[in-house]
C-alpha positions in Angstrom: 26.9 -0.9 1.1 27.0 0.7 4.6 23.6 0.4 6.8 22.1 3.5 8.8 20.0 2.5 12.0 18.0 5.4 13.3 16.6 5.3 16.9 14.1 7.4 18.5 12.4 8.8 15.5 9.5 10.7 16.4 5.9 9.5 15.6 4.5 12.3 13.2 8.4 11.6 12.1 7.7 8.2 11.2 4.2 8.5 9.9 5.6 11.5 7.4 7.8 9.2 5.9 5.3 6.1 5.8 2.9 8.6 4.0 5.3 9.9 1.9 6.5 6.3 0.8 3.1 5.4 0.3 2.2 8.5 -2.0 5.2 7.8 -3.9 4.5 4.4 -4.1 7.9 3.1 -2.5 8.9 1.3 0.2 9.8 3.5 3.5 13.0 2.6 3.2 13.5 3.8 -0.6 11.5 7.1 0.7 14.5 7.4 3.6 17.2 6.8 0.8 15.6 9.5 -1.3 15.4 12.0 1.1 19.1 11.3 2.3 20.3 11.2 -1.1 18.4 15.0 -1.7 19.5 16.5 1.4 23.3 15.4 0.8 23.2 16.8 -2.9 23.2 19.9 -1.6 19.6 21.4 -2.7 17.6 23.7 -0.6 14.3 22.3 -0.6 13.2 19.1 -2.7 10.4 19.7 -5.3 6.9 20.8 -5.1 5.5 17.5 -6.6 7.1 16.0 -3.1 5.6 18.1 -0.9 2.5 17.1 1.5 1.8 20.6 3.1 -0.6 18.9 6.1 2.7 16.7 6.7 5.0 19.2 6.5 2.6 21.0 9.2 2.5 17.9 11.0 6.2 17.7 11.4 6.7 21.5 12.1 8.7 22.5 8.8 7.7 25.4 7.0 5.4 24.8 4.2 7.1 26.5 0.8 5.6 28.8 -1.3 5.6 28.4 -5.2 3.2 30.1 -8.3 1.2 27.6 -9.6 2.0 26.8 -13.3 -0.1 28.4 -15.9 -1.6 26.4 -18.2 -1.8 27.3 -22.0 -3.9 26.0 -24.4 -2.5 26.4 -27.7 -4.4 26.0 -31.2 -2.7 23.6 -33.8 -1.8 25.3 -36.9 -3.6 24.0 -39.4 
């Protein structure tokens, strides 16, 4: 399997990713591999659920905007 070696990454960069990897409990090396694997699959924007809006701040993207899910409670036939 081919290796990527990335230079110069930027602090806030860096500390994105180690922040990420820890929230998704994985290895910052597994959190690299996920994101390269999303951005090459051809999708806009990953989820939500992987989203840490002071990061994204942090590392000047935009921040998304989404509705939050409703939640219904729903009585069981009886």
């Amino acid at each position: 399997m081919p290796t990527i070696h990335v230079r110069n990454v930027p602090e806030p960069v860096a500390l994105g990713v180690k922040s990420l990897a820890r929230a998704h409990r994985r290895s910052m090396e597994a959190e690299v591999l996920e994101i390269l694997e999303h951005a090459v699959s051809g999708a806009r924007q990953p989820p939500a659920r992987h989203m840490n809006f002071d990061l994204v701040k942090a590392v000047g993207l935009e921040p998304i905007d989404f509705e939050p899910l409703a939640l219904t409670i729903q009585e069981p036939e009886l």
